[in-house]
C-alpha positions in Angstrom: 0.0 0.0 0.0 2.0 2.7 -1.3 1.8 6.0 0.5 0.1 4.9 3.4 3.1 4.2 6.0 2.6 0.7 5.8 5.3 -1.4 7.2 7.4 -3.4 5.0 6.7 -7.2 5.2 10.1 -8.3 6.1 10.2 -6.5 9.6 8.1 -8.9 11.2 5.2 -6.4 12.6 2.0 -8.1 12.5 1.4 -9.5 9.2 -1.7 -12.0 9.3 -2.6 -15.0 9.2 -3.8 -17.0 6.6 -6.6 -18.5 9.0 -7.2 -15.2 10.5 -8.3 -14.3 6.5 -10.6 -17.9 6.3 -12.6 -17.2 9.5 -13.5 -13.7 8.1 -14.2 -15.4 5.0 -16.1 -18.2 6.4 -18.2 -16.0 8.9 -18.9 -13.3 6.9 -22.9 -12.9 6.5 -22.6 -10.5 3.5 -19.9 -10.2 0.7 -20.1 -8.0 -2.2 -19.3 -9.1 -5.7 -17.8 -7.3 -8.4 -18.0 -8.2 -11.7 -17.2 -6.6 -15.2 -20.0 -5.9 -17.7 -19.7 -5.9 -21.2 -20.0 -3.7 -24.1 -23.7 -2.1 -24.6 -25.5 0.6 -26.1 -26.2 2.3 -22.3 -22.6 1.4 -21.4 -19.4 1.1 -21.9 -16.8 -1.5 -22.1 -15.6 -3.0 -19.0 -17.7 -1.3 -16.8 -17.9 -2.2 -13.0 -20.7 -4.1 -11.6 -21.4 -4.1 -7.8 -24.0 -6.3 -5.9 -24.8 -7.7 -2.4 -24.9 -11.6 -2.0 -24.8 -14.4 0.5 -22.0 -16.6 0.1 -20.1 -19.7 1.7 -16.6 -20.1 2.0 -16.1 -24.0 0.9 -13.0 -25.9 -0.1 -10.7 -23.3 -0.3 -13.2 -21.1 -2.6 -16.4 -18.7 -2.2 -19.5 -20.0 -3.2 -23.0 -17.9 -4.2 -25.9 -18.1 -6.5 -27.4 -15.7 -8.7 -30.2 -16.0 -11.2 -29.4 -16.8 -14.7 -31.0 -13.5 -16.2 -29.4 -11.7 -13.4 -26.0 -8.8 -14.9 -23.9 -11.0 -12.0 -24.6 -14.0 -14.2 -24.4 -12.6 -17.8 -21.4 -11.1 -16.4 -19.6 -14.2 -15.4 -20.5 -15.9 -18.4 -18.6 -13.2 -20.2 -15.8 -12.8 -18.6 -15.0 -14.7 -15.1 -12.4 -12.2 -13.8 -14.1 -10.9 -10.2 -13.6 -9.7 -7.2 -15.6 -10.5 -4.1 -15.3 -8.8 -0.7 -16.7 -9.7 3.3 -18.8 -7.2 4.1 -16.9 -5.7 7.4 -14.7 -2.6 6.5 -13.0 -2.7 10.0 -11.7 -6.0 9.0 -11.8 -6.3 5.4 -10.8 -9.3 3.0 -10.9 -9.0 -0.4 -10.7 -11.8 -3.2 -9.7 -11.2 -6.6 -10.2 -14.4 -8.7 -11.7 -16.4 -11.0 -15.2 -17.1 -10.9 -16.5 -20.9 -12.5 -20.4 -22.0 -13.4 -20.9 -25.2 -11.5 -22.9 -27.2 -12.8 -22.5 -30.8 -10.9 -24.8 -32.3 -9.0 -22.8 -32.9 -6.4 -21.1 -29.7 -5.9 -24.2 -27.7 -6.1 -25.6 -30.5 -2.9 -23.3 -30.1 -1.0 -23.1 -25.8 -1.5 -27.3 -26.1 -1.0 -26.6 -27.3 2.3 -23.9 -25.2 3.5 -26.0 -21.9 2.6 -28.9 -24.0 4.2 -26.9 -24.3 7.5 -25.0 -21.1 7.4 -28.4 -18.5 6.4 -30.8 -21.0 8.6 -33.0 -21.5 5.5 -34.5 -24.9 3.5 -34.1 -24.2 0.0 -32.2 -27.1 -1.1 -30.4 -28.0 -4.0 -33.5 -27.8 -6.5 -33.4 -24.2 -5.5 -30.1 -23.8 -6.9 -30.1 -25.8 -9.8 -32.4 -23.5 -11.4 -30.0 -20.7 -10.7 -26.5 -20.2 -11.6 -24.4 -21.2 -9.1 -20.8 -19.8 -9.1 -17.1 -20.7 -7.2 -14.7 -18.2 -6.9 -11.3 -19.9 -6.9 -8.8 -17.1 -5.4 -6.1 -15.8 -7.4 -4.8 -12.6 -4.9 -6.7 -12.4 -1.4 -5.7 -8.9 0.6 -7.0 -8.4 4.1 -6.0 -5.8 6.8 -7.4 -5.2 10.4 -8.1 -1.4 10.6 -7.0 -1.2 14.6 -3.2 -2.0 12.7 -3.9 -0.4 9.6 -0.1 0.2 9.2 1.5 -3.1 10.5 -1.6 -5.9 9.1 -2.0 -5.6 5.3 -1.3 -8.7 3.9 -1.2 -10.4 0.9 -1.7 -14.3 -0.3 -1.1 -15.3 -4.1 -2.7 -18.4 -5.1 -1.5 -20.6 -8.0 -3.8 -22.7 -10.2 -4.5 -26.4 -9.3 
């Protein structure tokens, strides 16, 4: 973070963890998705998009559904690159990546239930086999905690695989 004062990551001072970034992840009750929209006659090209969602963190990726007409879901199909952020500012994590339709059975089952469990609702799998169901595999993840805004910015990189 250029400008800011922030500490340099080689002096040890508070850099955290990488399970301090999943818990924030995983309790997080609202994240916001950005996505890019393309090319129209009311916009331009590679325009931000900017919605609310419920989400899961699950096997190492973030999980939400969307309906198939929705701009999240025309976006995606067009081009995957997102970003996707916890909805706490004090204590922010955000994840750039790459977002993939799922489409197996399986995979949406066993997301139905963790949103089932995590939001206390009963809308099954059927629900979200008629929506468009999307896993955002991390590529960058940055989080900071605001009470060390200097010393706690910290970065992951994720490979592919």
């Amino acid at each position: 973070m250029p400008g800011y004062g922030v500490v340099p990551a080689d002096d040890g001072r508070g850099l955290l963890s990488w399970g301090w970034a999943e818990r924030r992840l995983a309790g997080a009750h609202d994240y916001w998705l950005a996505t890019v929209r393309s090319a129209g006659p009311d916009r331009p090209a590679a325009s931000p998009h900017v919605m609310p969602v419920w989400g899961v963190w699950l096997d190492g990726r973030l999980w939400l559904s969307t309906s198939p007409a929705s701009r999240k879901a025309v976006n995606v199909r067009a081009n995957p690159a997102v970003a996707v952020t916890t909805g706490d500012p004090i204590e922010p994590v955000v994840v750039e990546g790459t977002a993939d339709v799922i489409t197996e059975p399986s995979l949406i089952e066993a997301f139905a239930e963790a949103m089932d469990a995590k939001y206390e609702t009963d809308y099954g799998p059927e629900f979200y086999t008629t929506n468009v169901t999307v896993a955002v595999a991390p590529v960058t993840v940055f989080a900071l905690d605001s009470d060390d805004f200097t010393g706690t910015p910290t970065r992951w990189r994720f490979t592919a695989g």
